[in-house]
N, C-alpha and C positions, 0 to 999 in steps of 0.2 A: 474334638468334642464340641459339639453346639453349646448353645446358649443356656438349653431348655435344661437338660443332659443331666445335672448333679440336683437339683432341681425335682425330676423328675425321679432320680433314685430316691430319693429323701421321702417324698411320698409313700413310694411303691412300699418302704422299709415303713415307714407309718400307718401304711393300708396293712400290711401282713402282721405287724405287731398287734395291732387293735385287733383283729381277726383271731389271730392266734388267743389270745388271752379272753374274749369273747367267747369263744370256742370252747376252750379251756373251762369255761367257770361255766358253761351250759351242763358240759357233759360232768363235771363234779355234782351237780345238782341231778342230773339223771342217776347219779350212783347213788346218792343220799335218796333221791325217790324212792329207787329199788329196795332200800334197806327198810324204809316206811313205808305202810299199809296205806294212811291218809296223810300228806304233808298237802297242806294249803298254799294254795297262789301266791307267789308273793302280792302287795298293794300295786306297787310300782306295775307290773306285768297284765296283773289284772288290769287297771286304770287307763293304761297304756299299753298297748300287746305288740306294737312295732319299735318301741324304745329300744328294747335291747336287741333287735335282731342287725346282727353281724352282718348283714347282705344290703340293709338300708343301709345303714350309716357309712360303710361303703362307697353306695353310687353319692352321699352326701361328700363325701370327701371327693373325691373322684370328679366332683360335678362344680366344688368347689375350687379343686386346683384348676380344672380346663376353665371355668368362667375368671379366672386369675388370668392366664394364658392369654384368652380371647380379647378382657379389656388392656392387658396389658399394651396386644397389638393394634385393637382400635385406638387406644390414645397416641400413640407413637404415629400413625400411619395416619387413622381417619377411614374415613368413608367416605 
């Protein structure tokens, strides 16, 4: 096993849990729509419309562990 390896799972298991649970509380909210004729925005969604999407925050984790990676190797190595 590499370096990267247990590292890299820990992630993956933290990208699919926040996903999941994301997920999860969207589609409770599509069911609670369904049941209501007019239910309002929430503030947060309104104010913000990319906060809660499961897909950004995502490539933010994702974009944070490789920029982890990347400096890790530049300090070690250099350029």
């Amino acid at each position: 096993m590499g370096m990267w390896t247990v590292p890299t799972i820990i992630t993956g298991i933290i990208i699919v849990a926040i996903s999941y649970f994301l997920t999860a509380g969207v589609m409770k909210k599509v069911k609670h729509r369904e049941s209501a004729t007019d239910v309002p925005i929430s503030k947060i969604v309104r104010d913000h419309p990319v906060a809660m999407n499961p897909i950004i925050i995502m490539y933010l984790i994702f974009g944070l562990f490789t920029g982890i990676i990347i400096f890790y190797y530049w300090s070690i190595y250099g350029y």
